[in-house]
C-alpha positions in Angstrom: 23.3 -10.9 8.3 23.4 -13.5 5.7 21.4 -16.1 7.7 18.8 -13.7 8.8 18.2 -12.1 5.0 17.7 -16.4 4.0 16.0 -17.1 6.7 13.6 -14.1 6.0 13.4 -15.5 2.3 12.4 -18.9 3.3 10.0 -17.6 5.7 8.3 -15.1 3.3 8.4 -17.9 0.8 6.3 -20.1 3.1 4.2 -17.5 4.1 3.3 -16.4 0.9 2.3 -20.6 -0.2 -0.1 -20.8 2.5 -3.4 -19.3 3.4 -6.4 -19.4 5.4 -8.8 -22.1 5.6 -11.6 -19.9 4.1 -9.6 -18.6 1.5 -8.5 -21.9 0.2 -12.9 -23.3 -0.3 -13.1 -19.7 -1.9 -9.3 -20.2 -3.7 -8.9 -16.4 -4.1 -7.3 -15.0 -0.8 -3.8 -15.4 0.8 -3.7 -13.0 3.3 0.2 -12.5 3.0 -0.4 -11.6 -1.1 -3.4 -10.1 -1.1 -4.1 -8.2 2.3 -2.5 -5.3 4.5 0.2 -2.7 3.4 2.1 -5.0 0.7 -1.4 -5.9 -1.4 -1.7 -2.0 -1.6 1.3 -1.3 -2.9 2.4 -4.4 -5.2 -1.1 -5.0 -6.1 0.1 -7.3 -9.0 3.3 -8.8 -7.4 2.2 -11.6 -4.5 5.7 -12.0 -3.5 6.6 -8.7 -3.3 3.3 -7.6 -1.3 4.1 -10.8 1.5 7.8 -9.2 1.8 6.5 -5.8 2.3 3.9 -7.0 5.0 6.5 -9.5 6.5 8.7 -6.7 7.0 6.3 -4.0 7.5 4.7 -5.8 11.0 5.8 -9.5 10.2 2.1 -10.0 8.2 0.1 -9.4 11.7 -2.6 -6.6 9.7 -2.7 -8.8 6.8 -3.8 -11.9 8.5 -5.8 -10.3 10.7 -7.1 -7.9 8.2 -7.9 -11.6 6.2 -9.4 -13.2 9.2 -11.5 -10.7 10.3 -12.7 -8.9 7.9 -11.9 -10.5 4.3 -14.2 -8.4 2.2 -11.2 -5.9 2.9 -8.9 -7.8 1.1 -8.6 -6.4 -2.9 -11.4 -3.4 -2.4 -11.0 0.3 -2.4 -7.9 0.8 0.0 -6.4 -1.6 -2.3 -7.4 -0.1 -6.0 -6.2 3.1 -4.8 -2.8 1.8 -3.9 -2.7 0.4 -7.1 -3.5 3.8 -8.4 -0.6 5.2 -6.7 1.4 2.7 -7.9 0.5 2.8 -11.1 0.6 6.5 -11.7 2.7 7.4 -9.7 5.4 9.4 -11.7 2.5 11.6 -12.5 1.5 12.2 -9.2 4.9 13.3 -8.2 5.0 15.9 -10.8 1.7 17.1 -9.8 2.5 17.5 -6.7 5.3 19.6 -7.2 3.2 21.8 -9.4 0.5 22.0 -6.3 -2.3 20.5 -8.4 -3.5 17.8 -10.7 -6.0 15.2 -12.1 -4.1 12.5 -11.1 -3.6 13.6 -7.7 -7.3 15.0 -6.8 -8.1 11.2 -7.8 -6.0 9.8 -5.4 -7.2 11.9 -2.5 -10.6 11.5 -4.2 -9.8 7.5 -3.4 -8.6 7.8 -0.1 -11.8 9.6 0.8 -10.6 13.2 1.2 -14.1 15.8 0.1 -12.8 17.8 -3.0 -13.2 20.9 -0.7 -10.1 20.0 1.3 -8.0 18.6 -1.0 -5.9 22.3 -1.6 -5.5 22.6 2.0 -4.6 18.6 2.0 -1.8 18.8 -1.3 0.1 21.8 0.6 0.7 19.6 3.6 1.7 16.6 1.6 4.0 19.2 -0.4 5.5 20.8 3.0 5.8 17.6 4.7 6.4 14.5 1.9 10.1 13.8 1.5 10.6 12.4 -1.9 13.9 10.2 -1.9 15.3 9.9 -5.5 17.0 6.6 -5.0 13.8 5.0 -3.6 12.1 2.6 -6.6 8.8 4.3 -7.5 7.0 1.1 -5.5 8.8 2.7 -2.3 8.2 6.1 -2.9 3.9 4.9 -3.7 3.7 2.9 -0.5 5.6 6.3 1.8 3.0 8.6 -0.5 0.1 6.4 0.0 1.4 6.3 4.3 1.9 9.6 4.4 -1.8 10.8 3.0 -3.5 7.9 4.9 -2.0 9.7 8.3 -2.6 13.0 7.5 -6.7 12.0 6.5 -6.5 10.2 9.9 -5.2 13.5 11.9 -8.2 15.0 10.5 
């Protein structure tokens, strides 16, 4: 276990130093830091956003996400993760009241029409586990999954 959490580290490590071609003329974008799952939800940590999208699919949407389509990378998905991340705590306790500013932002942000977002917030609230040992970063990136997949079913 030991060699395989270091030699994740160094792998992540080297990962996270290197980056596209295009990114490095424009000197903004490495996809591991700044695309995918782990730019959402550690918006201002780079080495923290390449471990999450190591682990999450060993950095495959982030590259590709980088490569394809790099106007993705740091726009609307990713301000709204931040949101989440950011406000989090109050989020949380508006959703266990059923409503809130805070919370009709986010859904606001992930595109939901203000005319569904009642109907939305009571499936988060009968659905969303909330695990108190989880960091708030954890429990962002499961609330921010868990919203993106029900907006998808729909």
């Amino acid at each position: 276990m030991k060699a395989f959490t270091l030699s994740s580290a160094v792998l992540v490590a080297t990962l996270a130093s290197v980056s596209s071609p295009h990114a490095e003329a424009a000197g903004t974008i490495n996809p591991w830091q700044h695309c995918g799952i782990g730019a959402v939800v550690f918006p201002n940590h780079g080495i923290a956003a390449a471990v999450s999208n190591i682990t999450w699919d060993l950095g495959t949407t982030a590259v590709i996400s980088a490569t394809l389509s790099e106007e993705t990378c740091g726009t609307e998905l990713f301000r709204t993760g931040q949101f989440i991340n950011e406000n989090y705590e109050q989020i949380e306790t508006e959703l266990a009241i059923g409503e809130g500013k805070h919370l009709n932002t986010m859904l606001s942000m992930m595109g939901s029409d203000e005319k569904d977002h009642a109907q939305l917030i009571e499936q988060v609230r009968q659905n969303h586990v909330i695990t108190a040992h989880k960091l708030n970063h954890e429990k962002a990136e499961a609330l921010f999954l868990h919203v993106q997949g029900l907006l998808l079913q729909s």
